[in-house]
C-alpha positions as CSV (number, residue, x, y, z in Angstrom):
1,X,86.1,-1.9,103.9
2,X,87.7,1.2,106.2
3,X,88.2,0.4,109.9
4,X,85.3,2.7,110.2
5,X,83.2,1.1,108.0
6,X,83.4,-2.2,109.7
7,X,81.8,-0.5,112.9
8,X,78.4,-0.9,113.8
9,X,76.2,1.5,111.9
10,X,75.8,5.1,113.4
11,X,78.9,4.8,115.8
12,X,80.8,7.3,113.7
13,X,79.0,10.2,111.7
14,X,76.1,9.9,113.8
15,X,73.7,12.7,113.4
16,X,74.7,15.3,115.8
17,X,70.9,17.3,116.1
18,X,69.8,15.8,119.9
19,X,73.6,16.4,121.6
20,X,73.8,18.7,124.7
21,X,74.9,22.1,123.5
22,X,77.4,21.7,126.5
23,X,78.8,18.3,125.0
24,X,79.1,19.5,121.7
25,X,81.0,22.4,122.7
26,X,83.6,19.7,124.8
27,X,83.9,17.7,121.9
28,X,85.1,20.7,119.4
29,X,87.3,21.8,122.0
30,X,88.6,18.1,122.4
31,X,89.2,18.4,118.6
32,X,92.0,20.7,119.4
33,X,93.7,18.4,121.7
34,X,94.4,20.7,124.5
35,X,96.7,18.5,126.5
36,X,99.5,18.7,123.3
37,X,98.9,22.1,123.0
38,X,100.1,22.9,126.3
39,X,103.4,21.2,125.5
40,X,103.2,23.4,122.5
41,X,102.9,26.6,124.6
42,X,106.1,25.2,126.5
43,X,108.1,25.7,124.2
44,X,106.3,28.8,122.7
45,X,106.6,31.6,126.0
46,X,109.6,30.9,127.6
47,X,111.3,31.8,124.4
48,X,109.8,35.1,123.9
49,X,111.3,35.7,127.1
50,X,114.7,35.0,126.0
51,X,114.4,36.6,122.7
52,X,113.3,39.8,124.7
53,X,116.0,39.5,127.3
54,X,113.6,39.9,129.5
55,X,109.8,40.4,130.0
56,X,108.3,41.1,126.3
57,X,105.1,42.8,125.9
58,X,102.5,40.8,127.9
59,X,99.7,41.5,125.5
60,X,102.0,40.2,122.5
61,X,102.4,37.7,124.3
62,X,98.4,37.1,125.2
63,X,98.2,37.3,121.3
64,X,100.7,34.5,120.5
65,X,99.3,31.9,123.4
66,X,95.7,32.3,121.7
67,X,97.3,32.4,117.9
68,X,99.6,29.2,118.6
69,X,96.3,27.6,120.1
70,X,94.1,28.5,117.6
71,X,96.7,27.5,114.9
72,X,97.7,24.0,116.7
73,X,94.1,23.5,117.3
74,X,93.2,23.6,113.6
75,X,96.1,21.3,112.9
76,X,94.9,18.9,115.1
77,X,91.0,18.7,114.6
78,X,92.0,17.9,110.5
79,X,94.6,15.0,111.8
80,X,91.4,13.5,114.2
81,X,89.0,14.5,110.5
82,X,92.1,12.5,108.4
83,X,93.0,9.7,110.9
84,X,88.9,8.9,112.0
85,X,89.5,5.5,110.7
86,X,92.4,4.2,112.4
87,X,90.4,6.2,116.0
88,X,88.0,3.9,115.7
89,X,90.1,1.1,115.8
90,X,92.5,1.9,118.7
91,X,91.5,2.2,122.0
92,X,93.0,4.5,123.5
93,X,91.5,7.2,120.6
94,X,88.0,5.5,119.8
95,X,86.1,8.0,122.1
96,X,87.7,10.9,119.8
97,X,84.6,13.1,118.7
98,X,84.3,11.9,115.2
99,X,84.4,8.6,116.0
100,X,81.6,8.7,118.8
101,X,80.0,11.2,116.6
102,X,79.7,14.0,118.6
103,X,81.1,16.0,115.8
104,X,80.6,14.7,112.2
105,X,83.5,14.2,110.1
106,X,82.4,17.8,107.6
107,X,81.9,19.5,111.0
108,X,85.7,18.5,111.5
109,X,86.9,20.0,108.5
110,X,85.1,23.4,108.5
111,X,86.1,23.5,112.0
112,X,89.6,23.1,111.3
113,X,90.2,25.2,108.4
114,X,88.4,28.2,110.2
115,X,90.4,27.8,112.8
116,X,93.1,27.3,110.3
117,X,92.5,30.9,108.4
118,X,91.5,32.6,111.7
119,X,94.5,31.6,113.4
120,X,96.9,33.2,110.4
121,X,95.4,36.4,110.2
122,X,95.1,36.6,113.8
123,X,98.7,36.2,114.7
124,X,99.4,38.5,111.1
125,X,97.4,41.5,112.7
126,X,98.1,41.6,116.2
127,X,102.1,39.8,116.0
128,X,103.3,40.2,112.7
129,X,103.9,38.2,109.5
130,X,107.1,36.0,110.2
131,X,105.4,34.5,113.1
132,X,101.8,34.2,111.5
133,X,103.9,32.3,108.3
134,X,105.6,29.8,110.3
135,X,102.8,28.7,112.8
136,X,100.6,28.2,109.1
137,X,104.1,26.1,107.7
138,X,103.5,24.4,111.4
139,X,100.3,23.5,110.7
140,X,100.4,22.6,106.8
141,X,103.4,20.5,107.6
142,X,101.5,18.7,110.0
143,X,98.4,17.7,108.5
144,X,99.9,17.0,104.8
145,X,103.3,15.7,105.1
146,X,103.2,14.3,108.7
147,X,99.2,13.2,108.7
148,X,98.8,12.1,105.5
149,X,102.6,11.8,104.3
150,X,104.0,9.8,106.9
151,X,102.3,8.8,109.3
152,X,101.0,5.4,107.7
153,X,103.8,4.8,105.5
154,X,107.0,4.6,107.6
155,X,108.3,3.7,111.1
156,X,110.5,7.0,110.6
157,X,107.1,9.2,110.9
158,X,107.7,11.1,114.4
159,X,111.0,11.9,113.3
160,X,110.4,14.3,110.9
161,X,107.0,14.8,111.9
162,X,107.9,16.0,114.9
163,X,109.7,19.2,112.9
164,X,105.7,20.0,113.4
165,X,106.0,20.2,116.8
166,X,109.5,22.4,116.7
167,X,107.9,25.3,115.1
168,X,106.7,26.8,118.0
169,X,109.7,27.5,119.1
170,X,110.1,29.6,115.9
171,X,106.9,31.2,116.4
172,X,108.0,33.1,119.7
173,X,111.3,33.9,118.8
174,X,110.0,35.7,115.8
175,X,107.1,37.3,117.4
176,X,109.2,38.9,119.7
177,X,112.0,39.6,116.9
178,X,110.6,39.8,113.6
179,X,113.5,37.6,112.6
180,X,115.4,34.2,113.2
181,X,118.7,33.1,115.1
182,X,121.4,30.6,115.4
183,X,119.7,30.3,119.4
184,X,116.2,29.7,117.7
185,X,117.3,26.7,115.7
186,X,119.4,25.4,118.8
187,X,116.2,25.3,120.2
188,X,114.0,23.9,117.6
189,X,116.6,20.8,117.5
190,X,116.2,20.0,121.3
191,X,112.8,20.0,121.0
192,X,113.3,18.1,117.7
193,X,115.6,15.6,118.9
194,X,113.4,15.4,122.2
195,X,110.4,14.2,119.8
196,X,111.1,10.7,119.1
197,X,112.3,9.4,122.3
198,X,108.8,10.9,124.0
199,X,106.5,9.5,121.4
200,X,108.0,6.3,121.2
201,X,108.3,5.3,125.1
202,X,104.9,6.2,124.8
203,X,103.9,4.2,121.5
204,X,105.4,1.2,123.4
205,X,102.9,1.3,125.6
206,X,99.9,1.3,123.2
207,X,101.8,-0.8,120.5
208,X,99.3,-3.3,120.8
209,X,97.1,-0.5,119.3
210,X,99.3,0.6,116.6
211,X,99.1,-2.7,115.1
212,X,95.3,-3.3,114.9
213,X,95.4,0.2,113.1
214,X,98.6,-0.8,110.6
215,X,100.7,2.7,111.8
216,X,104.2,1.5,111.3
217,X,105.3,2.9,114.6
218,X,108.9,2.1,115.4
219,X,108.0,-0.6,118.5
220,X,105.9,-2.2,116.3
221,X,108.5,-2.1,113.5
222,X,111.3,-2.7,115.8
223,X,110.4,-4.1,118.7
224,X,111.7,-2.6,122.7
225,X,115.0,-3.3,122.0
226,X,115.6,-1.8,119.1
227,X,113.4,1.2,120.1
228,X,115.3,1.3,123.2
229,X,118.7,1.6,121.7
230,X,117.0,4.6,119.5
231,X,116.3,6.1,122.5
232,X,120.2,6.5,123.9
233,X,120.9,7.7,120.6
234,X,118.6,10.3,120.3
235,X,118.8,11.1,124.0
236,X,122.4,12.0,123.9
237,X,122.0,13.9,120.8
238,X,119.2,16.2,122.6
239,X,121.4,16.5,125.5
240,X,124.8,17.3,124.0
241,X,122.3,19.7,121.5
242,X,120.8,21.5,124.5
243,X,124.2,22.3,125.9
244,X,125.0,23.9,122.9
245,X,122.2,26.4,123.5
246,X,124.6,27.9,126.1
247,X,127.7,29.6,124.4
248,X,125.1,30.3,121.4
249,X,122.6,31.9,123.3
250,X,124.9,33.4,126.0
251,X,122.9,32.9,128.7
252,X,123.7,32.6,132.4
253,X,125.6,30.1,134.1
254,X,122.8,28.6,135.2
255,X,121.1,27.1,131.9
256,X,124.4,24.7,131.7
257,X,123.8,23.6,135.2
258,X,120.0,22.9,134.7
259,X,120.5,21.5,131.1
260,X,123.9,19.0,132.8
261,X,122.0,18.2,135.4
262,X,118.9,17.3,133.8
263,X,120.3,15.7,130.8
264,X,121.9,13.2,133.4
265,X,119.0,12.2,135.0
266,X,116.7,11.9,131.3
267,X,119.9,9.4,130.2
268,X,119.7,7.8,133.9
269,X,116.1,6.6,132.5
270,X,117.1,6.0,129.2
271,X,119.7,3.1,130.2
272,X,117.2,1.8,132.4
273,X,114.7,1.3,130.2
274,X,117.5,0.1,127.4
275,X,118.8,-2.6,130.5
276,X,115.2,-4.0,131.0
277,X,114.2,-4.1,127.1
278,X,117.4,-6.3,126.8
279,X,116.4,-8.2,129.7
280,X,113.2,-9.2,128.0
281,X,111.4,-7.6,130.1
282,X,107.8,-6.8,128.8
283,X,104.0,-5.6,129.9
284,X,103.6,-3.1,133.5
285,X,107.7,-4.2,134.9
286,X,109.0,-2.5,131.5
287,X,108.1,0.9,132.4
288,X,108.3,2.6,129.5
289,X,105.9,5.7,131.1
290,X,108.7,6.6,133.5
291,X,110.8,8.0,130.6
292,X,107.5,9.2,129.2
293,X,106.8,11.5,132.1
294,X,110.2,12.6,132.6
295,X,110.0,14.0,129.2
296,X,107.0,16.0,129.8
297,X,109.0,17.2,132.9
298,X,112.5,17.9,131.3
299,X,110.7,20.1,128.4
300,X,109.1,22.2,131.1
301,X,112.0,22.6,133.6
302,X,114.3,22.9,131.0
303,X,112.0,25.3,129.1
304,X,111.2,27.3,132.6
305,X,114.9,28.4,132.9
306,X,115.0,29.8,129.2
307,X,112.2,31.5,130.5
308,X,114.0,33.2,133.6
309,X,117.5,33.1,132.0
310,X,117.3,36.7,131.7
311,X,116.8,38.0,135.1
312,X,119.9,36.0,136.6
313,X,123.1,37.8,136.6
């Protein structure tokens, strides 16, 4: 019996005829996880700017913000169509759509494959072909090897899942260029290497859940301390990675100085949350979150100065 099975009848799947049109509409947008999107757009605008070397066509770039959502969106309602079981059981996802039954799980599907096909031709049209190619590799990488690949089956999952989540950096580098660069890839590995240190501070938090549902996250592989150290590691590799960006990319003098100086502080909280995992130090005094929402943070600052790059001397 699935995780979903063993809830009471008609929690997930219920029939969706007597919902509030206004609901229903919330919950297919809440299929689309908007909140990860916008970290997805993050990464997406800023680089158009700096592939343009400055302001790039403002409708092209209207086109790629609705493609990448439309695109991400699709991704995203088939991992909540693919994952329904493991929702139910977790609590910070068992009010996900499916599982409440706002949206039945073949709703999901045709949801997310329309979105899925509308999304490729969209950004084909009105971007071009390069771009419209790598936001559907985004999105098949996503949902087949990360979803049903990976996810369940190793601790390594968000590491090369996370490639996923690096795409979009592709995307607007090639919408604006038709092509690819050394800069693009520098790029795609800071948000790479960034991936694992975010998710896992944060799967710390909700390991609890993790292991009700049998995803072998690394803390509940590992443990904090050995999550922890994985942190450093991967935090100084993101760091030394973003510097890199600079002599590659040629930017300004002052994408070093933000990258240095925000690098410093992201490995500041990195240490700290190394010194209390060795310390044994476990529930709200870990504070796992701090890192978590630094990283949201860092991503955007850092991401904001790739954006105006251009315009400083």
């Amino acid at each position: 019996m699935t995780a979903v099975e063993s809830r009471p009848a008609g929690v997930v799947g219920t029939s969706t005829a007597r919902r509030p049109f206004g609901a229903r509409i919330g919950a297919f947008v809440a299929l689309t996880k908007p909140r990860i999107i916008e970290l997805l757009l993050i990464s997406t605008v800023p680089v158009m700017f700096l592939a343009q070397g400055g302001v790039p066509n403002l409708w092209r770039v209207l086109a790629v913000v609705v493609g990448g959502y439309l695109s991400a969106g699709g991704a995203n309602a088939l991992n909540m169509y693919i994952d329904r079981d493991i929702d139910a059981v977790m609590s910070r996802t068992e009010r996900r759509p499916i599982v409440t039954g706002m949206v039945s799980p073949r709703e999901a599907v045709v949801f997310g494959v329309t979105l899925a096909v509308v999304s490729t031709v969209w950004l084909g049209v009105l971007v071009n072909w390069l771009s419209s190619a790598l936001a559907l590799a985004a999105l098949l990488f996503y949902v087949f090897v990360y979803t049903l690949g990976l996810k369940r089956r190793t601790a390594q999952n968000v590491v090369w899942g996370g490639i996923a989540g690096c795409m979009p950096v592709f995307v607007g580098w090639a919408s604006v260029t038709n092509s690819l660069s050394w800069a693009a890839l520098l790029l795609f590995l800071v948000v790479f290497f960034w991936t694992p240190p975010h998710t896992w501070v944060l799967s710390m938090k909700v390991r609890d859940d993790y292991t009700r549902a049998g995803v072998p996250m690394l803390p509940v592989v590992r443990g904090n301390i050995g999550v922890a150290k994985q942190v450093v590691v991967y935090s100084w590799v993101m760091v030394a990675t973003s510097l890199l960006v600079w002599p590659v990319a040629h930017t300004s003098w002052l994408y070093p100085a933000t990258a240095a100086v925000l690098g410093v502080l992201w490995m500041k909280e990195a240490y700290a949350l190394q010194s209390r995992a060795k310390a044994g130090v476990v529930g709200a005094k870990l504070k796992e979150m701090r890192l978590f929402h630094w990283s949201i943070t860092y991503l955007t600052l850092l991401f904001l100065e790739i954006a105006i790059d251009p315009f400083i001397g």
